[in-house]
NUVO-885947 format. One record per residue (C-alpha): residue in three letters; chain; x, y, z. Coordinates in Angstrom, 2 decimals. Layout:
<pts>
<'ALA' 'A' <X Y Z>>;
...
</pts>
This chain:
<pts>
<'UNK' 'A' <0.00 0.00 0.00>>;
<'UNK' 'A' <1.57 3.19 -1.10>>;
<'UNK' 'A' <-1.47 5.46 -0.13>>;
<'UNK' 'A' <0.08 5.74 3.53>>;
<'UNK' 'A' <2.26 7.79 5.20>>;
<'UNK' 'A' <5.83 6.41 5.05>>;
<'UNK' 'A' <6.11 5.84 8.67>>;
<'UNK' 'A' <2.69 3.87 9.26>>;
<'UNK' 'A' <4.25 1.69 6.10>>;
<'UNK' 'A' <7.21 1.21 7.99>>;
<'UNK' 'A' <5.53 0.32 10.97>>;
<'UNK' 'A' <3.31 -2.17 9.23>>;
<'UNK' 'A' <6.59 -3.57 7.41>>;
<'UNK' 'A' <8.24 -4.02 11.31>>;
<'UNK' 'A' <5.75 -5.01 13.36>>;
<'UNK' 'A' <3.14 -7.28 11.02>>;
<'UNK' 'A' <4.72 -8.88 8.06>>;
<'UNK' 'A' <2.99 -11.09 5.87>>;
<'UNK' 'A' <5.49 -13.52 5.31>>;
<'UNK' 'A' <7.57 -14.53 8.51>>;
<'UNK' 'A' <8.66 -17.74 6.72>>;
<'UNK' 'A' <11.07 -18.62 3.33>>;
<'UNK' 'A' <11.88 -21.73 2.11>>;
<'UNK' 'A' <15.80 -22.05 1.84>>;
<'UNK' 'A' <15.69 -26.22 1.64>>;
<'UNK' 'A' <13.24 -28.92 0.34>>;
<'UNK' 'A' <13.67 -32.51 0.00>>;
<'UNK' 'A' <10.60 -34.75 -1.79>>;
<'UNK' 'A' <10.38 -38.32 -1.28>>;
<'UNK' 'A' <9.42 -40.92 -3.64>>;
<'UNK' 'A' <6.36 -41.84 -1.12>>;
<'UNK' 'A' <5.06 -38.48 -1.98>>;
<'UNK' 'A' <6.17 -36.69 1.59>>;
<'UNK' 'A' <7.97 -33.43 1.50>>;
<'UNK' 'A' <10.45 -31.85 3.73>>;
<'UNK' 'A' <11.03 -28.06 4.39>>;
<'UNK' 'A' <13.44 -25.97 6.06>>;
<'UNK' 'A' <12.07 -22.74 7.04>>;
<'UNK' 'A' <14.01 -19.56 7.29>>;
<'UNK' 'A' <12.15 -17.00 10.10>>;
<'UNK' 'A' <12.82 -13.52 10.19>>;
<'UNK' 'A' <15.87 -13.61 12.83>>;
<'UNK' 'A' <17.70 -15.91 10.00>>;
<'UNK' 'A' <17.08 -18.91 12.96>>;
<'UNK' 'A' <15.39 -21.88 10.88>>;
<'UNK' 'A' <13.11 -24.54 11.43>>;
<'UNK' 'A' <11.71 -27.96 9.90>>;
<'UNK' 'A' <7.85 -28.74 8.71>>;
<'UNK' 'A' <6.97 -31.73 6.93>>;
<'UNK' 'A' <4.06 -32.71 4.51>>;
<'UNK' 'A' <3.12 -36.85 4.82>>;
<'UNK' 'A' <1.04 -37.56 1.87>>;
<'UNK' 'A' <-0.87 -40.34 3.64>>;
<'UNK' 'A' <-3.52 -41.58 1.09>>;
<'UNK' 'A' <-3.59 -40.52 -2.82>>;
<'UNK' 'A' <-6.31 -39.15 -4.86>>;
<'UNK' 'A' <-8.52 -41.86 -5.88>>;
<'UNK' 'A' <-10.18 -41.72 -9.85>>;
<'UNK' 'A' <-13.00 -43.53 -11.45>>;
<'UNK' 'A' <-12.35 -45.31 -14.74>>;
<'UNK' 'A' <-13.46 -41.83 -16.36>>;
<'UNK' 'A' <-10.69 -40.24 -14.72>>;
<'UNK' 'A' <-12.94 -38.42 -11.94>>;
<'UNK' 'A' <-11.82 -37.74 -8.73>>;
<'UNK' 'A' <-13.91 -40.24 -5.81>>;
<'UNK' 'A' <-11.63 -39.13 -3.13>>;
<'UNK' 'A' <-9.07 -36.47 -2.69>>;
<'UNK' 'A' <-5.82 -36.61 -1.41>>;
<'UNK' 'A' <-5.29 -37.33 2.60>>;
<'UNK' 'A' <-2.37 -35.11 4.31>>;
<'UNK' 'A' <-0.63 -35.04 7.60>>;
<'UNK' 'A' <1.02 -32.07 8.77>>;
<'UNK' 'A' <3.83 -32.48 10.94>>;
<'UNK' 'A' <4.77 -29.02 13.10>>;
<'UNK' 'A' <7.49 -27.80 15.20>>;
<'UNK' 'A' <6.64 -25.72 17.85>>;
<'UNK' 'A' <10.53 -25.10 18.76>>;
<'UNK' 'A' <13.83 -24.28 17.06>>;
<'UNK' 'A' <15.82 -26.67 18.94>>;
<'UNK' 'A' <14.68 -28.75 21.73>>;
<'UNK' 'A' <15.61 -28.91 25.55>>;
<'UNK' 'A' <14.69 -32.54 26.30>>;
<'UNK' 'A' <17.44 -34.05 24.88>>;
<'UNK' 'A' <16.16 -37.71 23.67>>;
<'UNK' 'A' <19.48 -39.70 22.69>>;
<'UNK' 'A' <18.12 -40.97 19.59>>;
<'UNK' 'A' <17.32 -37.52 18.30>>;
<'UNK' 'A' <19.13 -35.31 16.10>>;
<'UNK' 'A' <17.40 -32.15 16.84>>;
<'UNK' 'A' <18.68 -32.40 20.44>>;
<'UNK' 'A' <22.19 -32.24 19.14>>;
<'UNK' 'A' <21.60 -28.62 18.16>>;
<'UNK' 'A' <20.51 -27.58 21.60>>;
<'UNK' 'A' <17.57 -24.78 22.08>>;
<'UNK' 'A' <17.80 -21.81 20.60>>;
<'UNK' 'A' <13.66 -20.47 21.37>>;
<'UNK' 'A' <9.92 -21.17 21.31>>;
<'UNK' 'A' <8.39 -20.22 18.25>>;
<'UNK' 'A' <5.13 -17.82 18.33>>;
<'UNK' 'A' <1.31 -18.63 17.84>>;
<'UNK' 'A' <2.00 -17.04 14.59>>;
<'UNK' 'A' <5.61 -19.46 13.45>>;
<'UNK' 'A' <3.39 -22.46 14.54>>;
<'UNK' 'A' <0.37 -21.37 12.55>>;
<'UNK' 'A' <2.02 -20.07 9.49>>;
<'UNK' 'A' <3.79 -23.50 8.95>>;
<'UNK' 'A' <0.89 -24.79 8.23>>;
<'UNK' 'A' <-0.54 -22.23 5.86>>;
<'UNK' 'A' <2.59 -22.38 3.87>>;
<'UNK' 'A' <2.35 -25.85 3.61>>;
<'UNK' 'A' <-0.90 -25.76 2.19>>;
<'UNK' 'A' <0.18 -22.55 -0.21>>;
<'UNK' 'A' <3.14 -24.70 -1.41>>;
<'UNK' 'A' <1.15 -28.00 -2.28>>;
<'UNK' 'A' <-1.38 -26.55 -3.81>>;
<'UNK' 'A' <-3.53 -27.38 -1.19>>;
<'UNK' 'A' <-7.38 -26.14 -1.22>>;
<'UNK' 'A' <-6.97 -23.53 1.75>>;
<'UNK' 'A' <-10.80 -25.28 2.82>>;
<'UNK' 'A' <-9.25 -28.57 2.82>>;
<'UNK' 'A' <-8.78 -30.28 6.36>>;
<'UNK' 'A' <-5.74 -31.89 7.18>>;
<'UNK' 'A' <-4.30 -33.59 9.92>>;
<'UNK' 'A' <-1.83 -31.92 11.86>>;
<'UNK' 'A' <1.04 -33.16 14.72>>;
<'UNK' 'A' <2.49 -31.05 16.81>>;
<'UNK' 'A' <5.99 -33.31 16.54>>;
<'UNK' 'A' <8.48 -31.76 14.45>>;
<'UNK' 'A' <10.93 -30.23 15.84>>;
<'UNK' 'A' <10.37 -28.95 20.34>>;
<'UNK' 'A' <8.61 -30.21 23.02>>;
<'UNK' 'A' <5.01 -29.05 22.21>>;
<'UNK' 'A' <3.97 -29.12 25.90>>;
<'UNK' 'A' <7.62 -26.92 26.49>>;
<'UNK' 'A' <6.01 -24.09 24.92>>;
<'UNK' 'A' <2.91 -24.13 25.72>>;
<'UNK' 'A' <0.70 -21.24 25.73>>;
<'UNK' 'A' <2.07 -20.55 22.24>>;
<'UNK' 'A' <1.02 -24.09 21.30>>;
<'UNK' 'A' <-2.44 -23.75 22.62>>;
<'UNK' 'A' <-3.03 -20.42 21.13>>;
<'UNK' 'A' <-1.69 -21.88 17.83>>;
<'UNK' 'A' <-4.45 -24.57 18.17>>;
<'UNK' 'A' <-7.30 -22.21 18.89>>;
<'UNK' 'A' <-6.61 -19.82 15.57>>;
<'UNK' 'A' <-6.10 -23.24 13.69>>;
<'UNK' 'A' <-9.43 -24.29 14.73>>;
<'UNK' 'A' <-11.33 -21.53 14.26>>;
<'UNK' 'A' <-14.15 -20.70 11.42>>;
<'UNK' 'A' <-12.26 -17.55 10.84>>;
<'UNK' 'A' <-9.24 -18.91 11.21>>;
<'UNK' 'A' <-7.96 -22.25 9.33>>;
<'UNK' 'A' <-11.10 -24.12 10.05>>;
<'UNK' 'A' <-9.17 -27.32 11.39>>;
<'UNK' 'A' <-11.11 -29.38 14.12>>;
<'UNK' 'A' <-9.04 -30.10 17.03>>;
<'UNK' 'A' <-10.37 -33.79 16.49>>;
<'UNK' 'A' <-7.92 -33.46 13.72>>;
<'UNK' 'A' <-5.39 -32.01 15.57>>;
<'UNK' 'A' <-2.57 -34.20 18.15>>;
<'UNK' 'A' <-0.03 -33.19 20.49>>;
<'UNK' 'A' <2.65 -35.42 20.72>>;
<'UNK' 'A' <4.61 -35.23 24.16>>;
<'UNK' 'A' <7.37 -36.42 25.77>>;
<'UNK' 'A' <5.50 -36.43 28.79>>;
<'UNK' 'A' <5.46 -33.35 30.89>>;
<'UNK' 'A' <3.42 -34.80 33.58>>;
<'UNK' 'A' <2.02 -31.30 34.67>>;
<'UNK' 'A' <1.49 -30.08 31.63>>;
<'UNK' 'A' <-0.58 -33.12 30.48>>;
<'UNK' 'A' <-3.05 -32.37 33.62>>;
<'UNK' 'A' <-3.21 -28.77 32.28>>;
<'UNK' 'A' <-3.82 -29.93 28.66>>;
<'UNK' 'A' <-6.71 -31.93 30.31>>;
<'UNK' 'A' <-8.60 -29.17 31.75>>;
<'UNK' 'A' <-7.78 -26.92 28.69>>;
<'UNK' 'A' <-10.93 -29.38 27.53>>;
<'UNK' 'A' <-9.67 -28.57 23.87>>;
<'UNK' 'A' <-10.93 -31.98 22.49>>;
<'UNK' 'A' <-7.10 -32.22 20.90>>;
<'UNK' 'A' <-5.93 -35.80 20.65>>;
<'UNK' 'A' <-2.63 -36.76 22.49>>;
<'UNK' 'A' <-0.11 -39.06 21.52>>;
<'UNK' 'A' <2.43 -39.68 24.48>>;
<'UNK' 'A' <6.66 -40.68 23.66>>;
<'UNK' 'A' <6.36 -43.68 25.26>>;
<'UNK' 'A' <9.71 -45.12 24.16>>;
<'UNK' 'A' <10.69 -47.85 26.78>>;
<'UNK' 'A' <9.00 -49.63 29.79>>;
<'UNK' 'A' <10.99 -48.96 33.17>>;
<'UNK' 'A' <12.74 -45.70 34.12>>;
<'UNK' 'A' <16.29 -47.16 33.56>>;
<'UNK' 'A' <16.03 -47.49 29.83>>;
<'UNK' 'A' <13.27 -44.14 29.31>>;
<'UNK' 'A' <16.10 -42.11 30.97>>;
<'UNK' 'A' <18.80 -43.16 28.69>>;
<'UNK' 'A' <16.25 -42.41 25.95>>;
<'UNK' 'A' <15.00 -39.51 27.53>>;
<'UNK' 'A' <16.92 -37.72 30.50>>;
<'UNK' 'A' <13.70 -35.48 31.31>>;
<'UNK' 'A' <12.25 -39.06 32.38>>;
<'UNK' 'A' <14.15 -38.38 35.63>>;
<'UNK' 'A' <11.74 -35.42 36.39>>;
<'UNK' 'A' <8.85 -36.45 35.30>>;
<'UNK' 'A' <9.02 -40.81 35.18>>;
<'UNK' 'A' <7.02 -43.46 33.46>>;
<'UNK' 'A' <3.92 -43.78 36.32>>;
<'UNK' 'A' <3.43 -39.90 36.60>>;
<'UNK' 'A' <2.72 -40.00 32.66>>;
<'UNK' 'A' <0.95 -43.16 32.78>>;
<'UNK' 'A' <-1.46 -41.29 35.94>>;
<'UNK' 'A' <-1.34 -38.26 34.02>>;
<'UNK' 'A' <-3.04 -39.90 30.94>>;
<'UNK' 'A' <-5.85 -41.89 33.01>>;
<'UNK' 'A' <-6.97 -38.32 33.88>>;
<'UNK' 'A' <-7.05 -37.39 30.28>>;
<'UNK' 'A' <-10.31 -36.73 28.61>>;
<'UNK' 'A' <-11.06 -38.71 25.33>>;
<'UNK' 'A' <-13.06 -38.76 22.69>>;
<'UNK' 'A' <-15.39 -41.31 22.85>>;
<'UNK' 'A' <-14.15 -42.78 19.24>>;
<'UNK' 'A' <-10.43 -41.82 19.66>>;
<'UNK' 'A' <-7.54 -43.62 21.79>>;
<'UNK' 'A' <-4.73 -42.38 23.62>>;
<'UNK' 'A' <-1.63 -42.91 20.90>>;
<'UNK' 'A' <1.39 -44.56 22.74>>;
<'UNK' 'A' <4.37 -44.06 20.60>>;
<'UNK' 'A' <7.10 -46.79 21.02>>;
<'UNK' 'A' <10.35 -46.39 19.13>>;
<'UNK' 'A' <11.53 -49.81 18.52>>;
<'UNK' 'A' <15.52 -49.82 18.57>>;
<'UNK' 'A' <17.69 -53.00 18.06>>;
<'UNK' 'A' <17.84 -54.96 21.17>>;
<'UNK' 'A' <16.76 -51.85 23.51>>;
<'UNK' 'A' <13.43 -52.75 23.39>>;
<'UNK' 'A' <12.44 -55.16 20.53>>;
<'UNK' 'A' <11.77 -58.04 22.78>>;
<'UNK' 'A' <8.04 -60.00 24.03>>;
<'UNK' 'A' <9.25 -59.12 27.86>>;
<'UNK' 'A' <9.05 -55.54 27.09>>;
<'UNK' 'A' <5.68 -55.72 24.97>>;
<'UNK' 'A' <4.53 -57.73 28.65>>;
<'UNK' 'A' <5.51 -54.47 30.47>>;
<'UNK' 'A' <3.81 -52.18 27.85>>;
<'UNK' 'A' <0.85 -54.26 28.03>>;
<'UNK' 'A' <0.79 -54.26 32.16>>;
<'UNK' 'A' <1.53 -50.81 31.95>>;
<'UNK' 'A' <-1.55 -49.26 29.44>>;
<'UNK' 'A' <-4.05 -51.72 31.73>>;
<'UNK' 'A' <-7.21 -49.45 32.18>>;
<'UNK' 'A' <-6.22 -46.84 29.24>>;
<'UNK' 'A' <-8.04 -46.62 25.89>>;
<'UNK' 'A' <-5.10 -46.74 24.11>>;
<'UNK' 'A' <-3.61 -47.57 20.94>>;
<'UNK' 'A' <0.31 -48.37 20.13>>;
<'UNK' 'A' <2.41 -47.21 17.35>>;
<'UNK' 'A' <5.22 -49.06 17.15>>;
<'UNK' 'A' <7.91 -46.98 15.02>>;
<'UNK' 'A' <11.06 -48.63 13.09>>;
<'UNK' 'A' <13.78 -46.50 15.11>>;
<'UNK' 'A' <15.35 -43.90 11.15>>;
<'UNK' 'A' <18.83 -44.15 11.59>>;
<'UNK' 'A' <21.04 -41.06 10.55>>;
<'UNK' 'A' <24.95 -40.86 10.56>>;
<'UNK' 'A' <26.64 -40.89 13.90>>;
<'UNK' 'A' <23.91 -42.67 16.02>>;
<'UNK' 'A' <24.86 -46.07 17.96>>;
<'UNK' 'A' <21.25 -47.34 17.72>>;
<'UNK' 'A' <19.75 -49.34 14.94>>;
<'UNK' 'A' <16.91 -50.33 13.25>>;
<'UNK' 'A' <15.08 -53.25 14.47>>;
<'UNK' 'A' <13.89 -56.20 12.44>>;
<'UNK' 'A' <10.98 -56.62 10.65>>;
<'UNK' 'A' <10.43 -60.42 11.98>>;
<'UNK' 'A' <10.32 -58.53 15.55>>;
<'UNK' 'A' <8.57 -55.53 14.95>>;
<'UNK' 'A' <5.51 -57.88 13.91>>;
<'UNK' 'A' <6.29 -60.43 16.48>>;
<'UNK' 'A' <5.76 -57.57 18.95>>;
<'UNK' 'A' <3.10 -56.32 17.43>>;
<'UNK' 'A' <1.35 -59.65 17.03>>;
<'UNK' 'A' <1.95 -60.52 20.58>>;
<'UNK' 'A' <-0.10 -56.93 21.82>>;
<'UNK' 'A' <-2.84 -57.55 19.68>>;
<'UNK' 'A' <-3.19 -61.69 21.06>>;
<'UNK' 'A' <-3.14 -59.60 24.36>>;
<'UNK' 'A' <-5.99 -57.07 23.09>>;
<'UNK' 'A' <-4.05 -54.25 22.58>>;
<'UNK' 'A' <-4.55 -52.36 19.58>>;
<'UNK' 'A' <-1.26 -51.81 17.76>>;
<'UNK' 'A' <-0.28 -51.29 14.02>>;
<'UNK' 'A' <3.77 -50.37 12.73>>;
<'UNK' 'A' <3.84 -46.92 11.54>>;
<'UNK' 'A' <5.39 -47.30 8.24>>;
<'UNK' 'A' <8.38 -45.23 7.68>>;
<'UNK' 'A' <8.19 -42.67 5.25>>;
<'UNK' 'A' <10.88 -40.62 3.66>>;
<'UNK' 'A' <13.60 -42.98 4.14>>;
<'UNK' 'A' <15.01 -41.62 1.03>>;
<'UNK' 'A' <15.00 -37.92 2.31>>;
<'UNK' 'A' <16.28 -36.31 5.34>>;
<'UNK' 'A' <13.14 -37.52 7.43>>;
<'UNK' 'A' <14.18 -37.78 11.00>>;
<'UNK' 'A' <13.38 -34.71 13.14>>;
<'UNK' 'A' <16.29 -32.17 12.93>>;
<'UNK' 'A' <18.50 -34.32 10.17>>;
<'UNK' 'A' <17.67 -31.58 7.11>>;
<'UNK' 'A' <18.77 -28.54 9.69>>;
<'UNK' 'A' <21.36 -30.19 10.45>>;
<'UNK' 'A' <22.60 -31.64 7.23>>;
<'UNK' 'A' <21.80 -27.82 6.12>>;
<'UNK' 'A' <24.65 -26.41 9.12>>;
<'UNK' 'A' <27.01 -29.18 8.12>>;
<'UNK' 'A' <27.05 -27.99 4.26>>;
</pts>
């Protein structure tokens, strides 16, 4: 707008830009998932990610039956202070939350990128990059314009928060009453192995999440997502699926056991596929409902943090 005086333009230019995020890196997997690397206005950047998790399907005349099905995946931080061993944005330490307005705008550019009908509902995870629950009110503002009719018109049924398990923070999520979905880092079964995993374990342990989650409300045709990381004889093995099993007793819960993405430098390995499905059999014999999330972007710099920090090392 040039109609203004100079100095309200400037002050419009300084105070409420437009566009608070560039694009300096993107890598596009064969599976159809696409990673960015954000660059926000204090040059500090930042990963989002685009899952395409079911294609467009087409009659024989060529006419679209069902459109495309996407999962957003968010950071809320640049950096993280939790520190989980077998994560490479922890090896770039915390460097700040990110605003309502970062967490939000990730999303719209990811839409604005793909093409993607600005009406269209997505899915969205708060699990790139940061401990959601870390920065919190930011999150939960974040969630409210993303839900809104005059915002992006997202349900919050559509929208999780994946956690590491701030204990405290869960209880507050609770009586936010947001009708959000929560997916908990489960990881590993007794304290000794979740603290190698996770040193914030030591603050807030295994039964504090676990009694944290019971107190959760939940949609009556959702389940609690347990997230289990399954590394290479860490926690592959049927005694550990008996411990998980003991220890989700009297959740609604469902398990998602992840193939542990291995990047250059890390000790830990990816497990089998003979046990990831013996596991997995073995909960569902037991009546817990469990599928393997299938890896995607294998071929790309997938793993939280591993395009920022293949990005620092070039």
């Amino acid at each position: 707008m040039k109609n203004i005086p100079k100095q309200l333009q400037q002050t419009l230019q300084e105070n409420y830009p437009i566009d608070i995020l560039s694009v300096i890196k993107e890598e596009k997997s064969l599976d159809g998932s696409i990673k960015y690397l954000f660059k926000l206005q204090d040059n500090t950047t930042v990963e989002s990610v685009l899952l395409l998790m079911k294609d467009k399907q087409k009659d024989q005349q060529g006419n679209i039956i069902k459109s495309e099905k996407y999962t957003f995946c968010i950071s809320s931080q640049i950096g993280c202070k939790v520190g989980c061993s077998f994560c490479l944005t922890a090896k770039g330490g915390f460097t700040r939350d990110l605003s309502a307005a970062e967490i939000v705008a990730q999303v719209v550019y990811l839409k604005k990128l793909n093409n993607i009908d600005q009406d269209k509902s997505v899915n969205i995870v708060y699990m790139g990059m940061g401990e959601p629950l870390d920065n919190y009110d930011n999150v939960i503002q974040a969630i409210k314009i993303i839900s809104q009719e005059s915002g992006l018109s997202i349900n919050t049924r559509r929208q999780t928060i994946s956690t590491s398990g701030i204990s405290s923070k869960i209880d507050k999520l609770a009586q936010e009453n947001l009708g959000i979905q929560l997916a908990i880092s489960l990881h590993a079964v007794d304290d000794e192995l979740r603290s190698e995993l996770i040193p914030m374990n030591k603050a807030y342990n295994i039964q504090s999440i676990i009694d944290a989650v019971k107190k959760f409300p939940v949609d009556t045709r959702k389940r609690v997502m347990f997230e289990y990381l399954v590394i290479k004889d860490k926690n592959d093995d049927i005694k550990s699926a008996d411990k998980l099993i003991k220890l989700l007793d009297g959740i609604k819960a469902k398990v998602n056991l992840i193939y542990f993405n291995p990047y250059p430098g890390t000790t830990y390995q990816r497990p089998s596929k003979t046990k990831m499905e013996k596991f997995k059999d073995h909960l569902i014999k037991k009546g817990v409902v469990c599928t393997i999330r299938e890896s995607k972007g294998l071929d790309i710099s997938a793993a939280c943090g591993q395009l920022k920090e293949k990005e620092n090392l070039e």
